[in-house]
C-alpha positions as CSV (number, residue, x, y, z in Angstrom):
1,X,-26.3,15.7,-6.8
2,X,-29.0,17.8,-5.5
3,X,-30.8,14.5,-3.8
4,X,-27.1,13.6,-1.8
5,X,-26.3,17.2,-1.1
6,X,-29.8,17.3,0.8
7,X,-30.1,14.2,2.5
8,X,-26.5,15.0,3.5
9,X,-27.2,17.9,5.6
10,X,-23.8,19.5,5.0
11,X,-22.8,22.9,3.5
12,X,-22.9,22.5,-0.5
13,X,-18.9,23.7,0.1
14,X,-18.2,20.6,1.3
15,X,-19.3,18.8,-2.3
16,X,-16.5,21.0,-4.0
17,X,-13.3,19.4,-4.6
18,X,-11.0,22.4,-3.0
19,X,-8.0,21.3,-3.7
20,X,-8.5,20.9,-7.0
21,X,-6.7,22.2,-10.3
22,X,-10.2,23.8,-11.8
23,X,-11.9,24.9,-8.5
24,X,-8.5,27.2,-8.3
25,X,-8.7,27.6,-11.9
26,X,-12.1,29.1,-11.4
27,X,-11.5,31.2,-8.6
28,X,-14.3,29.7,-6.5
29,X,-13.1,30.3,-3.4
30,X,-14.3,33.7,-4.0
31,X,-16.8,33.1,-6.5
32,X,-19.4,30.7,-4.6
33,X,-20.4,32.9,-2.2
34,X,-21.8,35.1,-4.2
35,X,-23.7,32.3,-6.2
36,X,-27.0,30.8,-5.4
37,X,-27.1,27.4,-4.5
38,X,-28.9,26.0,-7.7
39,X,-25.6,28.0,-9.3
40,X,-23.6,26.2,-7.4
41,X,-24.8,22.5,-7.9
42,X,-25.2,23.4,-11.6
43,X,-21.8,23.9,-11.8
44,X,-20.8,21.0,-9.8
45,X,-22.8,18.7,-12.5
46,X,-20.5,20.3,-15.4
47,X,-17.5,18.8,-14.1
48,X,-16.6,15.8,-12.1
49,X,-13.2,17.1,-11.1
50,X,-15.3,19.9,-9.1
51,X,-16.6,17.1,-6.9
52,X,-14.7,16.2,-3.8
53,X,-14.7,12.6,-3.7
54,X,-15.2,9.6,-2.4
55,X,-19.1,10.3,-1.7
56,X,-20.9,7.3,-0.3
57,X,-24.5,7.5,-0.7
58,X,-26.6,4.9,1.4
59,X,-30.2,4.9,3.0
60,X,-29.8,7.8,4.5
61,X,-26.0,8.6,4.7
62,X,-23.9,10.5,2.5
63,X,-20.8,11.2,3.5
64,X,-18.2,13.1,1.4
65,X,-14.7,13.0,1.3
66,X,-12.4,10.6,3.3
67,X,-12.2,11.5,7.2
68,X,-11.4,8.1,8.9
69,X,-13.0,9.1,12.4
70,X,-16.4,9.9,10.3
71,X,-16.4,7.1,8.7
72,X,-15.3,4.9,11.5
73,X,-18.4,6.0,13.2
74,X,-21.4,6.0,10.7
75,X,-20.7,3.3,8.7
76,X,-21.3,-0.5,10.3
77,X,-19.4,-3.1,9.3
């Protein structure tokens, strides 16, 4: 997790699966910014629901969750 999160170049919040029953569950809206990021992508290995999906991971791309446009653009046919 910690490999994609960094070759991803995105904000570690964008791993978390927001909408989800346990995110809510565990109040980390208001939790994760008071956690370090090793916190953070500790917690996100404890529980696959946590983790906003679909994640491709290729090369040098990681893209998480599902917005067309994105996709559309970095990922060749």
């Amino acid at each position: 997790m910690k490999s994609w999160y960094e070759k991803s170049e995105l904000p570690l919040k964008r791993f978390f699966n927001t909408s989800g029953k346990i995110y809510k569950e565990l109040d980390l809206k208001n939790r994760l910014v008071s956690m370090s990021e090793e916190e953070q992508l500790e917690l996100l290995a404890t529980d696959g629901m946590l983790v906003k999906r679909p994640i491709l991971v290729k090369d040098n791309l990681v893209l998480v969750g599902f917005k067309e446009e994105e996709w559309k653009e970095k990922v060749q046919p």
